[in-house]
Every structure is written in structure tokens, then in C-alpha cells.
C-alpha positions as CSV (number, residue, x, y, z in Angstrom):
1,X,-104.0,1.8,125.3
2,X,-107.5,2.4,126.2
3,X,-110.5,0.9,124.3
4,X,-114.3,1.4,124.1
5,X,-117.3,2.2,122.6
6,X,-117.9,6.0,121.6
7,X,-121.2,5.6,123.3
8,X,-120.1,4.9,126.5
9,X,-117.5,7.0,127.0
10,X,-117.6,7.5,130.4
11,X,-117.4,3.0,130.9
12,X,-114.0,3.3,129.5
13,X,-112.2,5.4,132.1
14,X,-111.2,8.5,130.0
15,X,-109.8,11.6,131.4
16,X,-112.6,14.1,130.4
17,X,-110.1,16.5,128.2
18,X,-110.8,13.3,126.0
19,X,-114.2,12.7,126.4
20,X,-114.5,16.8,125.7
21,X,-112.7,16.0,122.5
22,X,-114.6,13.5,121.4
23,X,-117.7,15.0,121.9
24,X,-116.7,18.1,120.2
25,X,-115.4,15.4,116.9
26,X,-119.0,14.0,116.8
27,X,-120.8,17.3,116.9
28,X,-118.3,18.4,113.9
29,X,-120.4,15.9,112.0
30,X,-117.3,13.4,111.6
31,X,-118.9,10.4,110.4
32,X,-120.0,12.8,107.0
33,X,-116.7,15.1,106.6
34,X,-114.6,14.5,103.7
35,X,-110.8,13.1,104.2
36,X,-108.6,15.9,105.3
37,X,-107.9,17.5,108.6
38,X,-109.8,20.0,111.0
39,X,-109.0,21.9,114.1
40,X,-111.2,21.4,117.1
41,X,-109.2,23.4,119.9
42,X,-106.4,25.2,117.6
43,X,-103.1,22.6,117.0
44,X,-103.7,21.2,120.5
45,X,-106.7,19.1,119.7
46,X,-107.3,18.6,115.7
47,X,-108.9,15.4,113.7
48,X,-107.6,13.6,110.8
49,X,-110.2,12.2,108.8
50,X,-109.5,9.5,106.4
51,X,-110.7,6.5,104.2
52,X,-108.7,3.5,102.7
53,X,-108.2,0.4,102.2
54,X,-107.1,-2.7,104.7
55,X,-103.3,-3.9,104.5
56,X,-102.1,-7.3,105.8
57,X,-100.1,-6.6,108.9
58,X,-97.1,-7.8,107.0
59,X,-97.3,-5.2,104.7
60,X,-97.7,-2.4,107.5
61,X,-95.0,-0.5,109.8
62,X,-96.2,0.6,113.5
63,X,-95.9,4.3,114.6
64,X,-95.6,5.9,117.3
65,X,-95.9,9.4,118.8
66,X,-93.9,11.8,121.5
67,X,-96.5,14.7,121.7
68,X,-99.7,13.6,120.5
69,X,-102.2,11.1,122.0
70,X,-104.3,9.2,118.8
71,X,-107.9,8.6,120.1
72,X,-108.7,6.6,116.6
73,X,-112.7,6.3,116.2
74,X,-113.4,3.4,113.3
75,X,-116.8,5.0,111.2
76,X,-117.3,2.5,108.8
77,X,-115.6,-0.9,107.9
78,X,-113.5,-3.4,110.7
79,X,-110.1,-3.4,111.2
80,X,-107.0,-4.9,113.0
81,X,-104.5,-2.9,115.2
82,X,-101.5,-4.0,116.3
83,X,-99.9,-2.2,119.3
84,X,-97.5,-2.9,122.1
85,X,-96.8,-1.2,125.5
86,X,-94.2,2.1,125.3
87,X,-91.1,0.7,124.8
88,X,-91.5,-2.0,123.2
89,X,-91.2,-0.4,119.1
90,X,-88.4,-2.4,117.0
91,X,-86.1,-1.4,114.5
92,X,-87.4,2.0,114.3
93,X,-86.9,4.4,111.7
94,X,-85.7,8.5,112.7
95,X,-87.8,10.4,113.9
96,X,-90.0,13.2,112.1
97,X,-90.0,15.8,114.6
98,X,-92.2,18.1,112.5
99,X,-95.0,15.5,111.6
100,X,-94.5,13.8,115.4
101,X,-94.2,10.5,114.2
102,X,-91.4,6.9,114.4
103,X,-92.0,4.3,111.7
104,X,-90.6,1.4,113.4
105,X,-90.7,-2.7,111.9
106,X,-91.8,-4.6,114.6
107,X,-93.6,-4.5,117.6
108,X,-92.2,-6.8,120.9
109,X,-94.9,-8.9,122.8
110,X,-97.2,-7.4,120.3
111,X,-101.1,-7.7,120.7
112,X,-103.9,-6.9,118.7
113,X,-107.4,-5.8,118.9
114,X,-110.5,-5.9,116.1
115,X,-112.4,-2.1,115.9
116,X,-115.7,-2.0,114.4
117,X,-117.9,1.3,113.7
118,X,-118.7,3.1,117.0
119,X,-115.5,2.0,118.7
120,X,-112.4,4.0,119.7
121,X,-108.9,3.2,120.6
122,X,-106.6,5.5,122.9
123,X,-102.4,5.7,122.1
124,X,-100.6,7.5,124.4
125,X,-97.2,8.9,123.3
126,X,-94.6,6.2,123.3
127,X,-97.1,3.2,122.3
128,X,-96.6,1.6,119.0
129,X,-99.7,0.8,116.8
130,X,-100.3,-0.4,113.6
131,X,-103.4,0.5,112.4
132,X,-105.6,-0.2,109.1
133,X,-104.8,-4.4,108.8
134,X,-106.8,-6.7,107.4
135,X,-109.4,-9.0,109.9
136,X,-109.5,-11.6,106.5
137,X,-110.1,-9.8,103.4
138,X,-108.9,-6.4,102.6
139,X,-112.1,-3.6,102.9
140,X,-112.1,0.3,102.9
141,X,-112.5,1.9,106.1
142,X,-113.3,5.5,107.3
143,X,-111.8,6.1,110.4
144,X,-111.4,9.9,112.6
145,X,-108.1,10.3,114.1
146,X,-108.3,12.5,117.0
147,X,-105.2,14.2,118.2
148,X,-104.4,15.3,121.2
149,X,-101.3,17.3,123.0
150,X,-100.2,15.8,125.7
151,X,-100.1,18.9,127.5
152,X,-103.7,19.2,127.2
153,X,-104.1,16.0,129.3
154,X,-100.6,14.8,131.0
């Protein structure tokens, strides 16, 4: 998991298929695109954008991906993620081949970290997160999931 501010990218370490990728999300105009999903680079680098509200983590399942990196960039709102290091998803559900995605219950020697607008997160395949929680209160959020396959980068 990587973590940073989408004005600094280059503080943050990130290979520069990802910087590339965010920079091409931003000058898509993602901050003012309605919910739904666009293609950046084909089905090797697409965004999800989306808008919702806050769930207590109790209410949540993590996920977790084999061939797609999540670079999640929070646009409006704050919110809670839970995430743990690969290998450490719980009670997991099958896997959904087609949608590249593990539902699992709980997260081992789980950590968490607060996202507010301008800030991204990085999940590499195998890393559980549970994204969207509530800091206190529930609140909408608009956030841009970036995906990226790992062949692109790994």
C-alpha cells in the first residue's frame, strides 16, 4: 500500500506507469465526470468513478484483487480504509474471476488510514482493503478508482 497526495506524486515513490495514469485520470476531468466507468489506455488502465455514502466498518467486507492494482483518489468527502498486507484476507468468499475481485470478512493485523480530497491510496494485487467507512458520521463521498493491470507495471 502506497499513500500520498495527488499533487505530489512524485514524493510518494510511484512507478511512473502510475503517475502516467494518474495524470491522464485528472486531465479526463475526473473530479466533474458522472458515476460510471471510462477507459484511459483500453482494459489495461480504466477508472471507476463513483459517489456514496460512508458505511461503519462493521457493516463492510474487504476486497481484494489478482490482476488489477486500485490507485483510489478520494474527490470530495473523508473516508476510512481498512487494509492489511497480501496475505493476510480472512474468511474469504470465491473468487469472481470475471470482475477480478475476493470478498473476504476480516482483515489480520489490520490497519487503517483517513483519505481526504486530493489524496490517493495504492493496492497492489493480493492486499485487502476496505474502503468507503465512516471517520464518525456517515457522509457521501466521490471517489476515482483507477485500475491498473499488473502487466502494465509488474
Amino acid at each position: 500500500m502506497i499513500v500520498g497526495d495527488i499533487k505530489q506524486l512524485q514524493a510518494a515513490g510511484l512507478p511512473a506507469a502510475f503517475c502516467q495514469a494518474i495524470d491522464q485520470a485528472l486531465s479526463a476531468g475526473i473530479a466533474n465526470l458522472e458515476p460510471g466507468s471510462y477507459p484511459l489506455q483500453g482494459e489495461r488502465v480504466f477508472v471507476n468513478v463513483m459517489a456514496f455514502a460512508t458505511q461503519r466498518a462493521e457493516e463492510k467486507r474487504a476486497e481484494l484483487h489478482r490482476s488489477y492494482i486500485d490507485i483510489q483518489i478520494l474527490l470530495e468527502g473523508e473516508e476510512q480504509i481498512y487494509y492489511g498486507l497480501a496475505g493476510s484476507a480472512r474468511e474469504c468468499d470465491a473468487w469472481h474471476e470475471e470482475e477480478d475481485y475476493q470478498l473476504c470478512q476480516r482483515i489480520e493485523n489490520e490497519q487503517s488510514l483517513t483519505l481526504t480530497p486530493g489524496m490517493f491510496a495504492v493496492f497492489m494485487p493480493g492486499e485487502p482493503h476496505k474502503p468507503g467507512c465512516t471517520l464518525t458520521r456517515s457522509g457521501t463521498i466521490k471517489k476515482a478508482v483507477i485500475k491498473v493491470h499488473r502487466s502494465v507495471v509488474l
